[in-house]
Backbone as CSV, one residue per row, in Angstrom:
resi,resn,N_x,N_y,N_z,CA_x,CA_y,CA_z,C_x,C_y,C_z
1,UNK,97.641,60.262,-31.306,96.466,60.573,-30.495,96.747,60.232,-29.036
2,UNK,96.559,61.058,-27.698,96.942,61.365,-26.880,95.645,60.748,-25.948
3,UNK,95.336,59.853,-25.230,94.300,59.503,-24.403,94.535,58.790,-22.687
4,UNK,93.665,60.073,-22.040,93.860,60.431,-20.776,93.223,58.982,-20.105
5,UNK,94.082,58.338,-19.243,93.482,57.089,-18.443,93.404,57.626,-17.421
6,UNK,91.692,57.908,-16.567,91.998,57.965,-15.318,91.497,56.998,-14.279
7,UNK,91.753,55.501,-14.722,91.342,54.613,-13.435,92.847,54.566,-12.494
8,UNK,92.557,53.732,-11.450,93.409,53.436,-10.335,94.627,52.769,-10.966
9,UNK,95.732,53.063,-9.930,96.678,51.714,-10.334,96.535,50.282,-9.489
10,UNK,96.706,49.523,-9.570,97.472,49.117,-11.242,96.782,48.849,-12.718
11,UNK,95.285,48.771,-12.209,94.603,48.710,-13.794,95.228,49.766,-15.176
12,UNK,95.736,50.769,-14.199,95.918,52.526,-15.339,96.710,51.594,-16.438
13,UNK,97.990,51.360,-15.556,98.752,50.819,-16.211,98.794,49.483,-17.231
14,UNK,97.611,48.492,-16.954,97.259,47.582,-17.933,96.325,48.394,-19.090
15,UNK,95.977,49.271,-18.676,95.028,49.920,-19.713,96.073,50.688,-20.613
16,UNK,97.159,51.248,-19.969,98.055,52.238,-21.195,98.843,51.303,-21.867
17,UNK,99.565,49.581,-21.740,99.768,48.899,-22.489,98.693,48.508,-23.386
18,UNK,97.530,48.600,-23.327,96.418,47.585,-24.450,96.732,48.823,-25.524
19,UNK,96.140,50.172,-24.683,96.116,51.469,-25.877,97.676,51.863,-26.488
20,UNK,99.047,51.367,-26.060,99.985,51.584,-26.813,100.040,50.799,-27.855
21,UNK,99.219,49.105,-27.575,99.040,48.089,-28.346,98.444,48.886,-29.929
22,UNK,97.402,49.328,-29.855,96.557,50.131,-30.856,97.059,51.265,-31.452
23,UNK,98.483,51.759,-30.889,99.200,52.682,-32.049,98.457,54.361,-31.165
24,UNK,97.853,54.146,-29.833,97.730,55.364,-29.398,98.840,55.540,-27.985
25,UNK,98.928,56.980,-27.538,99.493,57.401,-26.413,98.548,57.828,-25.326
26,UNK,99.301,56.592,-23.952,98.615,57.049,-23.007,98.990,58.078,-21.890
27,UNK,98.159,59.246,-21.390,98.847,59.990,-20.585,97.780,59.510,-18.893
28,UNK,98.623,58.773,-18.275,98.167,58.382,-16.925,97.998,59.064,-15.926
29,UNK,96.801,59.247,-15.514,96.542,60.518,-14.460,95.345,59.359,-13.307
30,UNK,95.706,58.808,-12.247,94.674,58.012,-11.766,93.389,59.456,-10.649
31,UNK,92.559,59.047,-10.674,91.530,59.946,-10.318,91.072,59.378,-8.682
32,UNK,91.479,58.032,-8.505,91.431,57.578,-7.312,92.833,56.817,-6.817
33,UNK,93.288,56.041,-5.206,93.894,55.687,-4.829,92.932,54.791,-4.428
34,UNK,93.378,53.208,-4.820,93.234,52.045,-3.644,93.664,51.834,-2.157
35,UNK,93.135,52.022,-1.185,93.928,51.838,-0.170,93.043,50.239,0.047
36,UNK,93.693,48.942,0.374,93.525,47.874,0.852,93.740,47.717,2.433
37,UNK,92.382,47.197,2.927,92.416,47.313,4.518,93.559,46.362,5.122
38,UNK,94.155,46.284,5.721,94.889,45.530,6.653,94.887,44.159,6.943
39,UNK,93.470,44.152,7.419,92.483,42.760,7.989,91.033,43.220,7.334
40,UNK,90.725,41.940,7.384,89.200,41.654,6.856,88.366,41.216,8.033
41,UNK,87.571,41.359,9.005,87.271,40.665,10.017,85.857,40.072,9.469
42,UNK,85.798,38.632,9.039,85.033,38.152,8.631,85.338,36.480,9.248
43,UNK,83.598,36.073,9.735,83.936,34.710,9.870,83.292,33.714,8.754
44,UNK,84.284,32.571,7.550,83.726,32.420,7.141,82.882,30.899,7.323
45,UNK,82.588,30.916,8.748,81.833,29.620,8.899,80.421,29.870,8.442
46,UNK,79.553,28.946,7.961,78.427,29.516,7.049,78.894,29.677,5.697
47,UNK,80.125,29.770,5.481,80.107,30.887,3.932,80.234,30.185,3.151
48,UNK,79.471,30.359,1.623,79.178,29.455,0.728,80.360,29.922,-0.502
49,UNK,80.336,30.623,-0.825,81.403,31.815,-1.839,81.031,33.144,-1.423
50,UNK,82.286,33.514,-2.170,82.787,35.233,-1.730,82.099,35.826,-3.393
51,UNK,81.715,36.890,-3.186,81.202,37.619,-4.438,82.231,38.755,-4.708
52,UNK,83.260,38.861,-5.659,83.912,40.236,-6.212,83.125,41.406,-7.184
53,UNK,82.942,41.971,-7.278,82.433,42.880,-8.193,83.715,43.734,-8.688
54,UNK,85.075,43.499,-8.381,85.796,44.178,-9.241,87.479,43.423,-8.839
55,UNK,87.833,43.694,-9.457,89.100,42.926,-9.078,90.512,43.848,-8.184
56,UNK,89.596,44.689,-7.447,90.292,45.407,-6.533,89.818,44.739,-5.020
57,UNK,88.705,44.537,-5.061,88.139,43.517,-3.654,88.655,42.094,-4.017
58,UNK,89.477,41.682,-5.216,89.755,40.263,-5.243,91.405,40.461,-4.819
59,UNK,91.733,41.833,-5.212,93.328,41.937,-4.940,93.464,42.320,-3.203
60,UNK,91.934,43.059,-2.766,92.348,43.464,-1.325,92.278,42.071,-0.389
61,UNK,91.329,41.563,-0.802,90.895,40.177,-0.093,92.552,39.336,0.128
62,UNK,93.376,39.189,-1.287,94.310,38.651,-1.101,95.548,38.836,-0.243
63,UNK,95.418,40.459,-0.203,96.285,41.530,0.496,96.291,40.884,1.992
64,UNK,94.881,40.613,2.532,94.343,40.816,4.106,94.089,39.343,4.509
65,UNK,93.723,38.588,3.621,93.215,36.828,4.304,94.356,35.887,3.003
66,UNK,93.797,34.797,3.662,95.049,33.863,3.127,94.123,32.309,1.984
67,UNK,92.505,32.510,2.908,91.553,31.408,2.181,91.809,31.872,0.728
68,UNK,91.738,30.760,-0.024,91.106,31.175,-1.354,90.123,29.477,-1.564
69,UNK,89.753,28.959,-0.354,88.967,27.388,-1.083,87.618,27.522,-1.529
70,UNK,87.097,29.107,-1.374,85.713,29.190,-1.558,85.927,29.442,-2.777
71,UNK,84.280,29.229,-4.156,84.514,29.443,-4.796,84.243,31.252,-5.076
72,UNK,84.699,31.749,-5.886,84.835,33.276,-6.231,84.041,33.623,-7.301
73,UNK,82.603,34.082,-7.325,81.748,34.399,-8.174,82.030,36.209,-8.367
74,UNK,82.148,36.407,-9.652,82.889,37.550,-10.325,82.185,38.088,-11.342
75,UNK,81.938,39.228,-11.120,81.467,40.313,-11.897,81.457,40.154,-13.601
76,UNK,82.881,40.013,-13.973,83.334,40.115,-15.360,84.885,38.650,-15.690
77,UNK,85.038,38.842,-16.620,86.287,38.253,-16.839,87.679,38.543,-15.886
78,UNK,87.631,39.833,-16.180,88.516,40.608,-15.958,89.203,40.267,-14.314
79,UNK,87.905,40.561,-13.601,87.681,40.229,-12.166,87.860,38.752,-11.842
80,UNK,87.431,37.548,-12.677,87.881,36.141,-12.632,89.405,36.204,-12.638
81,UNK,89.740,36.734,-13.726,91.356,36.605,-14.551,92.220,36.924,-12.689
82,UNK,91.419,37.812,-12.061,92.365,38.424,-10.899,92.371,37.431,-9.402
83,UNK,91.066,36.908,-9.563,90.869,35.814,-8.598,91.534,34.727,-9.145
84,UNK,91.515,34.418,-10.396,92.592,32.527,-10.641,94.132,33.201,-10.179
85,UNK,94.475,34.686,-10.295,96.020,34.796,-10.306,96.243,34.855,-8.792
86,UNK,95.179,35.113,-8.139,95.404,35.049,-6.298,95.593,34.047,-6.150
87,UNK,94.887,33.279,-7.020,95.133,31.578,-5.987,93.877,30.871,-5.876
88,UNK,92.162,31.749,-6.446,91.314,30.982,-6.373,91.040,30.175,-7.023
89,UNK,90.782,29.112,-6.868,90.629,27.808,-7.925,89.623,27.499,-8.556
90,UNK,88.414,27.778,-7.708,86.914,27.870,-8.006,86.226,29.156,-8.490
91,UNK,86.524,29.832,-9.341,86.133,31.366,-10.234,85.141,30.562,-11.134
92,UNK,84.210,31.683,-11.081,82.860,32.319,-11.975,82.717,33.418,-12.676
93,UNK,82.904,33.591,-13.556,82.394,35.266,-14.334,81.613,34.583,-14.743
94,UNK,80.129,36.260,-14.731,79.077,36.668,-15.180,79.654,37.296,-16.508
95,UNK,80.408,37.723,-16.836,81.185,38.139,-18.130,79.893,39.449,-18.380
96,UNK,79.647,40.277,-16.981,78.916,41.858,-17.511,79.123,42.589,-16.007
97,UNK,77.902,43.188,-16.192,77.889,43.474,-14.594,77.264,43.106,-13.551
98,UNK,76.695,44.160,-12.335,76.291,43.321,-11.089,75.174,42.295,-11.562
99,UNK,73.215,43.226,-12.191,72.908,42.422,-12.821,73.205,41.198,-13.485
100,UNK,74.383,41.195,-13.935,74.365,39.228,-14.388,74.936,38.898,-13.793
101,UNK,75.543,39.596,-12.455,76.255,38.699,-11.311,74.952,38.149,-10.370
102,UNK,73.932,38.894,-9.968,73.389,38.208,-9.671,72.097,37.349,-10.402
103,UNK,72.043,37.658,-11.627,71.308,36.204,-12.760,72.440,34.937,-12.471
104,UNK,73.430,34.928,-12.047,74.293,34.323,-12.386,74.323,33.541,-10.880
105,UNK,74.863,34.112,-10.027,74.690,33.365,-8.075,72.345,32.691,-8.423
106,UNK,71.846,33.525,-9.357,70.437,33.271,-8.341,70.429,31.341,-9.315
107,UNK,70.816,31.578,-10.693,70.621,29.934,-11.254,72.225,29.223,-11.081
108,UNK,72.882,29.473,-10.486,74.016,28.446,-10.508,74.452,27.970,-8.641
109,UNK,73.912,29.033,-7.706,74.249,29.051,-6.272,73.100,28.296,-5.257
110,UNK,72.987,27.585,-4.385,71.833,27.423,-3.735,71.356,27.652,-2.356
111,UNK,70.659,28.256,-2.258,70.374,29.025,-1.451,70.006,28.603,-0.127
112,UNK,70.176,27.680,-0.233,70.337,26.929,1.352,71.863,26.303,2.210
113,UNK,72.570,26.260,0.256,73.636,25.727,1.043,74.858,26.622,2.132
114,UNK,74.422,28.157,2.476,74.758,28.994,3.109,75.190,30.862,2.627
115,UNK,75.983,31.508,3.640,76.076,32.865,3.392,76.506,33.025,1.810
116,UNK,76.193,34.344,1.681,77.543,34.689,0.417,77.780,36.232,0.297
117,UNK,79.214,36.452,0.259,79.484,37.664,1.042,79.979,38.323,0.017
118,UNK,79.732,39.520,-0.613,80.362,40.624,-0.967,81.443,41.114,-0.472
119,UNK,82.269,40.818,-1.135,83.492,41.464,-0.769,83.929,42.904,-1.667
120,UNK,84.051,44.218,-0.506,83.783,45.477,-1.785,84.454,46.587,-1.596
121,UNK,84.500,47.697,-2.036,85.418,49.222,-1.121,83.930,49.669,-0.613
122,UNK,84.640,50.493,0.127,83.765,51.425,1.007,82.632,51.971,0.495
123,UNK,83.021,52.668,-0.896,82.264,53.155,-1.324,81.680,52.120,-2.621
124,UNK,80.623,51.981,-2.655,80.149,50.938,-3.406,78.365,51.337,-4.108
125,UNK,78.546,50.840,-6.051,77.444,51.231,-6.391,76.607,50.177,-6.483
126,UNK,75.190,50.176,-5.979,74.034,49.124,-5.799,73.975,48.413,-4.697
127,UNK,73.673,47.759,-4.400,73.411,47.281,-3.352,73.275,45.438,-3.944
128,UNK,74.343,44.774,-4.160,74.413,43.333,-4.425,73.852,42.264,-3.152
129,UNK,74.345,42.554,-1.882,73.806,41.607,-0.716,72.201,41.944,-0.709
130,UNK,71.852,42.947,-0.709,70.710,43.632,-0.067,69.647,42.715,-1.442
131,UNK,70.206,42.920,-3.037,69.225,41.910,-4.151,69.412,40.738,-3.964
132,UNK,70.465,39.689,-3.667,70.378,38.469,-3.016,69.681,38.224,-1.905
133,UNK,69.461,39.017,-0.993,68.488,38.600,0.336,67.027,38.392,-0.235
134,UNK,66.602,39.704,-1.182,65.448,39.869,-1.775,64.752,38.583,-2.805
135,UNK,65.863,38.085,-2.878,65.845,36.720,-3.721,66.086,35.609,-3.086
136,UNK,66.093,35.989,-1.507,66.001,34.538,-0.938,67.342,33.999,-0.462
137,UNK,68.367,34.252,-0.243,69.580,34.430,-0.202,69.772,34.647,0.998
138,UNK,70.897,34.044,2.097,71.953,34.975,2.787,72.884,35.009,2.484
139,UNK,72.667,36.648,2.827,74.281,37.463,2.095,74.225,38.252,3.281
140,UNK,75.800,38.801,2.986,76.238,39.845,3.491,77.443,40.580,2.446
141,UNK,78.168,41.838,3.672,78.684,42.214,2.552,79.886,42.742,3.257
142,UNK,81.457,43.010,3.056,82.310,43.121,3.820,83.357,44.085,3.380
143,UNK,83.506,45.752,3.615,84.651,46.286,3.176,85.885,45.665,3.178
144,UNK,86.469,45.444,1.779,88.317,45.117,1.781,88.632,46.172,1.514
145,UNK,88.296,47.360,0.835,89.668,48.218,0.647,88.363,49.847,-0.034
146,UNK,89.442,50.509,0.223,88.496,51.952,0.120,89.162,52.948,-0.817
147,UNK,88.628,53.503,-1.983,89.022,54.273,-3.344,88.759,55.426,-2.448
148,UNK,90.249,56.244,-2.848,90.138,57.407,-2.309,90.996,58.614,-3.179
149,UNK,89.841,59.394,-3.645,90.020,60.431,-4.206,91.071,61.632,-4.392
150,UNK,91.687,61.660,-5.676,92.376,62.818,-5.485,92.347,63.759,-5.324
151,UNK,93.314,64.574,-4.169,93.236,65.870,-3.977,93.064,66.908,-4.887
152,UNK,93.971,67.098,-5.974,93.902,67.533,-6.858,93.980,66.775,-8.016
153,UNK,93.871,67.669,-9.688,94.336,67.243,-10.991,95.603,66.737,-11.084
154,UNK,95.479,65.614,-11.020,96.831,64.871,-11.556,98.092,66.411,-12.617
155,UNK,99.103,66.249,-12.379,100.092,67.382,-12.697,99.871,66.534,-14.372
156,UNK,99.552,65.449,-14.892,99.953,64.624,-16.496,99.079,65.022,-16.521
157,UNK,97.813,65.184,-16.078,96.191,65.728,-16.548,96.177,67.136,-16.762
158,UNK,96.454,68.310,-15.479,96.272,69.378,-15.532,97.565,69.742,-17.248
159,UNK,99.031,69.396,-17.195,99.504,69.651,-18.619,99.206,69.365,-20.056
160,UNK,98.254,68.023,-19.419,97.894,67.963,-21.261,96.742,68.853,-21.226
161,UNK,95.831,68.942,-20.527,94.387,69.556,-20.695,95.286,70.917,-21.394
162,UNK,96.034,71.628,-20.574,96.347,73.218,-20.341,96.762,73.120,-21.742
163,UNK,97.715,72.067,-22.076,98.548,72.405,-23.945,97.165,71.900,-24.996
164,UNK,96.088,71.452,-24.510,95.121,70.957,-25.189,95.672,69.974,-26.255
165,UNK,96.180,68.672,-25.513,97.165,67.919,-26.322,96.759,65.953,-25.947
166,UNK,94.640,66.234,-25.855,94.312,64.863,-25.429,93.571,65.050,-26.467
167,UNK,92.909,63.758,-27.319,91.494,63.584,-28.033,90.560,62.976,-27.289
168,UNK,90.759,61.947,-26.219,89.954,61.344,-25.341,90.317,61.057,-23.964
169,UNK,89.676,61.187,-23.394,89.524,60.398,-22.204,88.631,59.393,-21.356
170,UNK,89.351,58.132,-20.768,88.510,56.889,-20.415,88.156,57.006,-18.848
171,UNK,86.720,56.321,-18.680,86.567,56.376,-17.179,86.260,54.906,-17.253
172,UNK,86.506,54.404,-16.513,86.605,52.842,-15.814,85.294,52.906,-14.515
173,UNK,84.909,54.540,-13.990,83.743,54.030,-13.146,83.438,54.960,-13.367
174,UNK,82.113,55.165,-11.935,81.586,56.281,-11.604,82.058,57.213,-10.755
175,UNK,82.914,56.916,-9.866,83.986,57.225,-8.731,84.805,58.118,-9.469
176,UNK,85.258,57.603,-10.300,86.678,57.948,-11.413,86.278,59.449,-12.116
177,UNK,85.109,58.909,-12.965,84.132,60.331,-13.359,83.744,61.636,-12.724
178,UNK,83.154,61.022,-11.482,82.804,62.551,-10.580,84.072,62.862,-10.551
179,UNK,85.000,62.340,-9.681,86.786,63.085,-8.550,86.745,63.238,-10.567
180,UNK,87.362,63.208,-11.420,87.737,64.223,-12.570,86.802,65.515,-12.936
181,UNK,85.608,64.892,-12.586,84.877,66.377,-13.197,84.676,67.740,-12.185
182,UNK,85.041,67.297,-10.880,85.352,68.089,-9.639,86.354,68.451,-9.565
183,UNK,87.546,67.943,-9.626,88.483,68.349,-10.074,89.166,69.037,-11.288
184,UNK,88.314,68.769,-12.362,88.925,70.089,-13.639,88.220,71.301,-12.904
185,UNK,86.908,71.209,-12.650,86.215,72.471,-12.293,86.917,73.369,-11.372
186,UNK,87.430,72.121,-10.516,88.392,72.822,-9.083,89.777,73.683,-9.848
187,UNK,90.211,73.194,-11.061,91.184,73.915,-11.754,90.985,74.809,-12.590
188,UNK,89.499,75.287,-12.886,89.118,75.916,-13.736,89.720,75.692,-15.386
189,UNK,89.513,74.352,-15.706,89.889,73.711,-16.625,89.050,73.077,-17.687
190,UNK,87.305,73.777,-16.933,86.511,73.099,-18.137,85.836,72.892,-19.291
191,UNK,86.457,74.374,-19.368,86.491,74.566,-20.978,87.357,73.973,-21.858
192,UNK,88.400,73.084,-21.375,88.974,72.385,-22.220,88.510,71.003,-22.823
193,UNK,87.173,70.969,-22.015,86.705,69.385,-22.106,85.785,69.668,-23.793
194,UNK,85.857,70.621,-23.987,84.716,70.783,-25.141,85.304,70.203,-26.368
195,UNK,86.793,70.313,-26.664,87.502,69.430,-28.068,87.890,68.010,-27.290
196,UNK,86.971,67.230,-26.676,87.456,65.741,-26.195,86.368,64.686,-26.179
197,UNK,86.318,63.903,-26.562,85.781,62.965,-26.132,85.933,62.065,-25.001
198,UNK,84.679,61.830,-24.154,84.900,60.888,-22.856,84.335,59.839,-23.480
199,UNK,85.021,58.594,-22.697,84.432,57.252,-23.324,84.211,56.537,-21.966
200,UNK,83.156,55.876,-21.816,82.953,55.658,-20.266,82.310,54.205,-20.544
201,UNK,83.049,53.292,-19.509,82.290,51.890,-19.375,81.440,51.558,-19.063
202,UNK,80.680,52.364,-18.823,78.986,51.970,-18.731,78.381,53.452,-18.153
203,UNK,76.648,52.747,-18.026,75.826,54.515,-18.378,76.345,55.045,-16.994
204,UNK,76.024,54.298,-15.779,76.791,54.927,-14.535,77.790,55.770,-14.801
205,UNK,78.741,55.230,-15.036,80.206,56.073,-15.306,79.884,57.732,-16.147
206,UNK,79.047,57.313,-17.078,79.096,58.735,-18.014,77.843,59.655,-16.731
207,UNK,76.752,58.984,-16.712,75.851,59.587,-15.889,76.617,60.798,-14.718
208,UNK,77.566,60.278,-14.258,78.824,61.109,-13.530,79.423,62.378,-14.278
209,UNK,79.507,61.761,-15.763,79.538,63.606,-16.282,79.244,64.234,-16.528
210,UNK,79.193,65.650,-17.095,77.990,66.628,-17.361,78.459,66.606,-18.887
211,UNK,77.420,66.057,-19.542,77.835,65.723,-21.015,77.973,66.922,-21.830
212,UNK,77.068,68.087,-21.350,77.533,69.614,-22.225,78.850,70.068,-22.493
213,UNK,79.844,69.676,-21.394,81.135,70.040,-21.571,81.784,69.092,-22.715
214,UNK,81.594,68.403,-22.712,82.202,67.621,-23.859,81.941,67.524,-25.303
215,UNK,83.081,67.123,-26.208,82.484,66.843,-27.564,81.458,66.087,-27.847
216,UNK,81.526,64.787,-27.013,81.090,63.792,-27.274,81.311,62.939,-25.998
217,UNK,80.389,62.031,-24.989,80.327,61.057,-24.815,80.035,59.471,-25.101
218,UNK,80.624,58.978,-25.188,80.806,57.702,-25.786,80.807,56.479,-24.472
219,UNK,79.681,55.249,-24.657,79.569,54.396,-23.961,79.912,53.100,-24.540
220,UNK,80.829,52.216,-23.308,80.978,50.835,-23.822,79.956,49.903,-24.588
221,UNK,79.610,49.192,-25.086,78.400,48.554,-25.169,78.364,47.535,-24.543
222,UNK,79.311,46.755,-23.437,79.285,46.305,-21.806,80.676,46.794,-21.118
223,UNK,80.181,46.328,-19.794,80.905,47.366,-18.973,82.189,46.746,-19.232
224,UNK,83.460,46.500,-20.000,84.290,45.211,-19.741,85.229,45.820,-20.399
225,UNK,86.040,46.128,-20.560,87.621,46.635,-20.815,87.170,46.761,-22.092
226,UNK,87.576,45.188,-22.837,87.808,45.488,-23.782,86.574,45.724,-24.914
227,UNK,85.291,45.988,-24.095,84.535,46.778,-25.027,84.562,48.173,-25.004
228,UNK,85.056,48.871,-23.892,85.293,50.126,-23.480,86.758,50.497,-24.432
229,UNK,87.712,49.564,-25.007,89.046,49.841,-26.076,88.446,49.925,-27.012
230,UNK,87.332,49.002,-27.595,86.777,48.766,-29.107,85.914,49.992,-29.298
231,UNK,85.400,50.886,-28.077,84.400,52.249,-28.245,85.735,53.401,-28.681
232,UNK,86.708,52.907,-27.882,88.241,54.032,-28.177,88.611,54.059,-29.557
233,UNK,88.169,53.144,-30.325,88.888,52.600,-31.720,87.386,53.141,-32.650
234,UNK,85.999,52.866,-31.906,85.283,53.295,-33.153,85.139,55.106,-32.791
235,UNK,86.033,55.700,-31.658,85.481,57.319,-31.492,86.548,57.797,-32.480
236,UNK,87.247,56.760,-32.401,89.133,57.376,-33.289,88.234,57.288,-34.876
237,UNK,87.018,57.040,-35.350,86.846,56.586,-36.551,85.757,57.507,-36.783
238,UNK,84.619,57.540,-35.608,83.369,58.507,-35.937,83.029,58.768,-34.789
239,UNK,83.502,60.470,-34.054,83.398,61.302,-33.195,82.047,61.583,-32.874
């Protein structure tokens, strides 16, 4: 069984080792590019902790500044796992998403003892500083690095679609979802989506596709890797 990864690198690539782990084949087609900014121009006097929501603002942050003494309040595991390997010492996972990131800063953070900054790409879903202010909070919020879309269908995407030689394909966002479903269309490729299943890490992500084309959409039951592998393992069982 043949299943299309289209998040960024380097996640693609931790994702096609878990699924070779499980006895499937991955065909890697990323749907976006990370570009990590340069510099971060942020001052962090005031700053209480940095907020990640994905572990691409924990890898750009590392890319561009050199602090890691604040502590690093994190989205998921996943996103912790990437802040202890930078060097932060003080990591938090909410172990879901933004919602329990911020259940999570509003009973464990205090709100006097100063800023707390989002660190995020350009393009970014919800608005995390803007529900911490609302809750009493200063926040802010600071581009590290900006997902940028592929031009076209990945050449591993456009050949398997064309030999009709995938059973699924995973989206890791909402970003990831649209640039693929704009892009098969852009290839006139979307009639191939009808024998596939998409499996998407949360409702955002699928909300991005147009579920008619497909066999089947399939949602994580949280947004977190490896509930998004365990949805790959029960679609391999009941489509």
């Amino acid at each position: 069984m043949k299943v299309l990864v289209t998040r960024a690198e380097p996640g693609a690539g931790r994702t096609a080792d878990a699924l070779r782990e499980r006895g499937l084949t991955p065909v890697i087609a990323p749907m976006l590019t990370i570009r990590p900014s340069a510099e971060i121009a942020l001052d962090l006097q005031g700053v209480q902790a940095l907020a990640f929501t994905s572990a691409n603002g924990v890898r750009a942050w590392a890319n561009a500044r050199t602090e890691r003494g604040l502590p690093a309040l994190c989205v998921g595991d996943a996103t912790a796992a990437a802040a202890r390997e930078a060097g932060f010492e003080n990591t938090m996972s909410a172990g879901g998403d933004v919602g329990d990131l911020i259940q999570m800063i509003r009973k464990r953070m205090d709100k006097a003892a100063g800023r707390i900054v989002h660190i995020r790409g350009s393009h970014v879903t919800g608005d995390l500083a803007g529900s911490l202010r609302a809750a009493g909070f200063a926040a802010e919020e600071a581009a590290a690095y900006e997902a940028v879309s592929a031009g076209q269908l990945p050449d591993t995407a456009r050949e398997a679609l064309e030999r009709k030689q995938l059973s699924l394909v995973l989206f890791h966002s909402s970003r990831a979802a649209g640039a693929f479903t704009a892009l098969v269309e852009d290839a006139d490729l979307t009639d191939r989506l009808g024998y596939l299943i998409a499996v998407a890490i949360s409702g955002q992500a699928a909300d991005s596709l147009i579920r008619s084309d497909w066999l089947a959409v399939k949602i994580a039951d949280t947004p977190d890797e490896a509930a998004l592998l365990d949805r790959v393992g029960a679609a391999r069982l009941d489509p």
